[in-house]
N, C-alpha and C positions, 0 to 999 in steps of 0.2 A: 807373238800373238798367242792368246792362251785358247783352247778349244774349250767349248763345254762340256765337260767330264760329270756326268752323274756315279752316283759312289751309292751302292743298293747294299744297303746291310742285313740283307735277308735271304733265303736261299728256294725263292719262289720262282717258279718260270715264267711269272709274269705275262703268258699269254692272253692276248686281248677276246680269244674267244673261249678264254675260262676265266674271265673276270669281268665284274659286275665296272659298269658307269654310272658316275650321277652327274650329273651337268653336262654330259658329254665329254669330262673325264675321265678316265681310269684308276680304276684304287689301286694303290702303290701292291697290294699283292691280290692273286688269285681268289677265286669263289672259295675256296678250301681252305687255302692259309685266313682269310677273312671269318670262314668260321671257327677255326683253329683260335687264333685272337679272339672274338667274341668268347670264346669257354674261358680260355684264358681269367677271364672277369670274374669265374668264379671262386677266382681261389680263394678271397676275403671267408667266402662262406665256410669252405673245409678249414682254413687257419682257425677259424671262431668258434671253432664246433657246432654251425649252426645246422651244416647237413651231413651228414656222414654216411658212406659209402664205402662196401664192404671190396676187399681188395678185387676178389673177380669180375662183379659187377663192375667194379673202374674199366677193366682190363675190357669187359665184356662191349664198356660203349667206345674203346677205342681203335676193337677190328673193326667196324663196317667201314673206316677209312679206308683203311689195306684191304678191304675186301672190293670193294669201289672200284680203285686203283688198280686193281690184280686183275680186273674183269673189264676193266677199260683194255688193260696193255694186251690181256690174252685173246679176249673175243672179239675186240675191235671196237665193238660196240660204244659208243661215249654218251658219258654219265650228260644231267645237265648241269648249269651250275646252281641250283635251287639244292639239288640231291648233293651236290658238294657243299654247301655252305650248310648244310642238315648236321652231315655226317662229321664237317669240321669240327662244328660247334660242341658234337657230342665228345669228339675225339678231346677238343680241347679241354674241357669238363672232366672226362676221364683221367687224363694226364694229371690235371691239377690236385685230380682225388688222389692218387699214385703216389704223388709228390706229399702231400700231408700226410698220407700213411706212410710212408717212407721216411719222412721227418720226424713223425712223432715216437716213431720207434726209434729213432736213432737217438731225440733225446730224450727217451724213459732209457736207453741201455749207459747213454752219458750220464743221466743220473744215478740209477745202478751201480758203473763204476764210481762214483763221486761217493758214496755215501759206506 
């Protein structure tokens, strides 16, 4: 007899009182990873050159995560999940910006070498 084995390929705590329902479901990750995923979305933009964002600024919108986090664990205090799916969204947007500056240097120095 085989059990039901769920297999989670993500590394969310999956908390049900830091994650958003719709139907009286649970979304498969947190208020946070959910905003994390939605920035995600905008990577098309920075691939295309259609927004550009200067490295710090990336950097800048991807502390108020850790800063969230850091002041949940320290103070006790807990965030809601409105202010985590904010701060996700921004984090994941940041990330994506990182990522296209970090690519795009790497192939202008591949081409560099090539040429």
């Amino acid at each position: 007899m085989q059990k039901n084995v769920k297999i989670h390929l993500t590394f969310c705590h999956r908390k049900p009182e830091r994650s958003f329902f719709w139907k009286g479901r649970q979304f498969p990750v947190c208020a946070r990873c959910t905003g994390i995923h939605v920035g995600y979305l905008s990577m098309p933009l920075f691939l295309f050159g259609w927004v550009q964002l200067g490295l710090w600024l990336s950097v800048a919108l991807i502390l108020p995560t850790y800063l969230d986090g850091a002041l949940q664990a320290l103070s006790g205090r807990e965030s809601n999940n409105w202010r985590r799916l904010a701060t996700g969204i921004m984090a994941g947007v940041g990330a994506m910006s990182v990522i296209s500056i970090a690519g795009k240097a790497i192939g202008r120095l591949i081409l560099h070498l090539l040429t």
